[in-house]
C-alpha positions as a printed Julia matrix, in Angstrom:
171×3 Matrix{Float64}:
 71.41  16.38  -50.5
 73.06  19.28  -48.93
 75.78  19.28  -51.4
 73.5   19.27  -54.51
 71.69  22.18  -52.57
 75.18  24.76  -52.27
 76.16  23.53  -56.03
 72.74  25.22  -57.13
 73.38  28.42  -54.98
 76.93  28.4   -56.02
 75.63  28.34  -59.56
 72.54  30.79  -59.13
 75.08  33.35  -56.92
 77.52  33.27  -60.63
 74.77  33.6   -62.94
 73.84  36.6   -61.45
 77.3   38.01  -60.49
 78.18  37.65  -64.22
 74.52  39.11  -65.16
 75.47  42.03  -63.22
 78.62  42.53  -64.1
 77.83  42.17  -67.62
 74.86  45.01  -67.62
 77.42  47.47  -65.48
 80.37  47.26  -68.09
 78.13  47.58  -70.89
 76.57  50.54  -70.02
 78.33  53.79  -71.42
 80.09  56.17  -69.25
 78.02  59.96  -69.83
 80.1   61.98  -71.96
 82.48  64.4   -71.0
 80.46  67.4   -71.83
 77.8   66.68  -69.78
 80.18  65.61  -66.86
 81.0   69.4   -67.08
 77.73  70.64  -67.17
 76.28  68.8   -63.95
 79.49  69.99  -62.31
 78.75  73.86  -63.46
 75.42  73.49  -62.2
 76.05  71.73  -59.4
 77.92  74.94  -58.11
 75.3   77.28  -59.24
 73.2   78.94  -56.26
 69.58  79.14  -56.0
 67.3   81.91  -55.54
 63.75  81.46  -54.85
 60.6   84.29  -54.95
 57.85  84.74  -53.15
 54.62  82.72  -54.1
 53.8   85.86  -56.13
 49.33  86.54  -56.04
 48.89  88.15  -59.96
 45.31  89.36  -60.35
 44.13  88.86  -63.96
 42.24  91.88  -64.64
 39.88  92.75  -67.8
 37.27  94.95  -68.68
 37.93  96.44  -65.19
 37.11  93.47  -63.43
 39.2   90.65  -61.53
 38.57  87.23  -62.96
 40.79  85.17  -60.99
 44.19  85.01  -59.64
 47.71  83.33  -61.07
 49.75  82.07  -58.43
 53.84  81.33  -59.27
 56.93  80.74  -57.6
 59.91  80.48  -59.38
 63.81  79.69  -58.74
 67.15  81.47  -60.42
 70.17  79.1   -60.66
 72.92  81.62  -60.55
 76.76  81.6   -59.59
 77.38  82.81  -56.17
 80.03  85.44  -57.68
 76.77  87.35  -59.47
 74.76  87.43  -56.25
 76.76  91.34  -55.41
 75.51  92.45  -58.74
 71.49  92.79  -57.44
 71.49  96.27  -56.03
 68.78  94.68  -53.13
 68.52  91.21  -52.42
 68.67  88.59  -55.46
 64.59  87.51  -54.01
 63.74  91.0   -53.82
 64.4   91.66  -57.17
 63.15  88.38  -58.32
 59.71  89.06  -57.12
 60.08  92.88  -58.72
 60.68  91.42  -62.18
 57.65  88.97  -61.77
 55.61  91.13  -60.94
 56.05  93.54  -63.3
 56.42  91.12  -65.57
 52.85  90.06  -64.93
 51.13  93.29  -64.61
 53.46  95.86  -65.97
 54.1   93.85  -69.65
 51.11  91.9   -69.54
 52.85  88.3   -70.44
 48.95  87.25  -69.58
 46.34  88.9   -71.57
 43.69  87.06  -70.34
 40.98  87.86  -72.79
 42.51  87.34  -75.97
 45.52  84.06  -74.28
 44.52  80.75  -76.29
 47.87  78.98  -74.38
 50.7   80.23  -72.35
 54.19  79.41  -73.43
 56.03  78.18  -70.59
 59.02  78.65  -72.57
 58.23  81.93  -73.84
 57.66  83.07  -70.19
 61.0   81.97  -68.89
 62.85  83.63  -71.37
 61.29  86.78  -70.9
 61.64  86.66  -67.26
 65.38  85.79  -67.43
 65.81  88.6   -70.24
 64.4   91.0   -67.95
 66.63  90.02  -65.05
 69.73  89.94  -67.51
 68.43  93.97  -68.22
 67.7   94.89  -64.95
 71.19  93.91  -63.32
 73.03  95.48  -66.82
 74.67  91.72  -67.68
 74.01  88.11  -68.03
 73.32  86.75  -64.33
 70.89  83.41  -64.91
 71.57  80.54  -65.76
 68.0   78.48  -65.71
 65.05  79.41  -64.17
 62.89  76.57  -62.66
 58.97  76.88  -62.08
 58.26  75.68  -58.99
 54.85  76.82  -59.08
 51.97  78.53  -61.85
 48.69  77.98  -60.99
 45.61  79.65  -61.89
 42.65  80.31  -59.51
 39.49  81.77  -61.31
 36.9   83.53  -59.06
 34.55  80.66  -59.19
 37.28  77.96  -57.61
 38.26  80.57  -55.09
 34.56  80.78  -54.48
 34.6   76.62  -53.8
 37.46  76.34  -51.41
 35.62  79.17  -49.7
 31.65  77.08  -49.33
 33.68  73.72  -49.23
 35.49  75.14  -45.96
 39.04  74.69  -47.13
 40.01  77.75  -46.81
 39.09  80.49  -44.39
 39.02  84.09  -44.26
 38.9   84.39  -41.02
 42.1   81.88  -40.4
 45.02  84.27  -38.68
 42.93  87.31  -37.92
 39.27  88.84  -38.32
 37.43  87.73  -41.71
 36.1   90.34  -44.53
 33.45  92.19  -43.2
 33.32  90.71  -39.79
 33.36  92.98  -36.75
């Protein structure tokens, strides 16, 4: 009884040794160029902003707020090229990004191009430092608070503007 029970483990054990071993020599090693390119990125640095507040102004009055954070991947050699610190000029070029070019016009936006908005951040970054610094830029955060949701947090208590200090208007 005992030996009919280790023949059928012995059995099940190979069936799945050669199952496995079958799947793992099957499966194609990634090609070289892409070896190469996780090892180039792997030594790029990152550079993070600010959660950056951009008020969305029209008709000369505030109709909400876009929130973003975004990350720079680039090589540690460019990092002496930013005549301040690589954040501080990150958070420059967003913001004047946002307000000074107006990548959101919010009365007459139907979408916003994600794409469309790296690009012209990186450009802009590329132009600022006089050469080509970035190598990816990763959105950590875009978000989009209109005054009515800000409103909400505010009645639904979870958010405070009182936390940290004295609230708006209080004495």
């Amino acid at each position: 009884m005992i030996k009919t029970l280790i023949i059928g483990v012995w059995v099940a054990a190979v069936a799945l040794g050669s199952v496995y071993g079958a799947i793992t020599m099957a499966k194609p090693s990634p090609p070289q160029d892409e070896l190469d390119r996780a090892a180039f990125y792997a030594k790029l640095e990152r550079v993070d902003s600010d959660v950056i507040s951009v008020p969305v102004i029209s008709g000369g009055k505030v109709h909400g707020y876009f929130l973003t954070q975004v990350s720079f991947l680039i090589e540690p050699k460019d990092m002496e090229v930013f005549p301040v610190s690589a954040q501080e000029m990150l958070n420059d070029i967003l913001i004047t990004q946002f307000i000074g070019n107006r990548i959101i016009d919010f009365p007459n936006m139907t979408n916003f191009n994600l794409e469309e908005f790296r690009l012209l951040v990186g450009t802009a970054l590329n132009e600022r430092v006089g050469r080509e610094v970035y190598h990816d830029i990763i959105i950590g955060r875009l978000d989009y608070l209109g005054k009515a949701d800000i409103r909400s947090n505010i009645r639904q208590k979870r958010y405070s503007m009182s936390e940290g200090g004295e609230g708006v208007g209080e004495e």
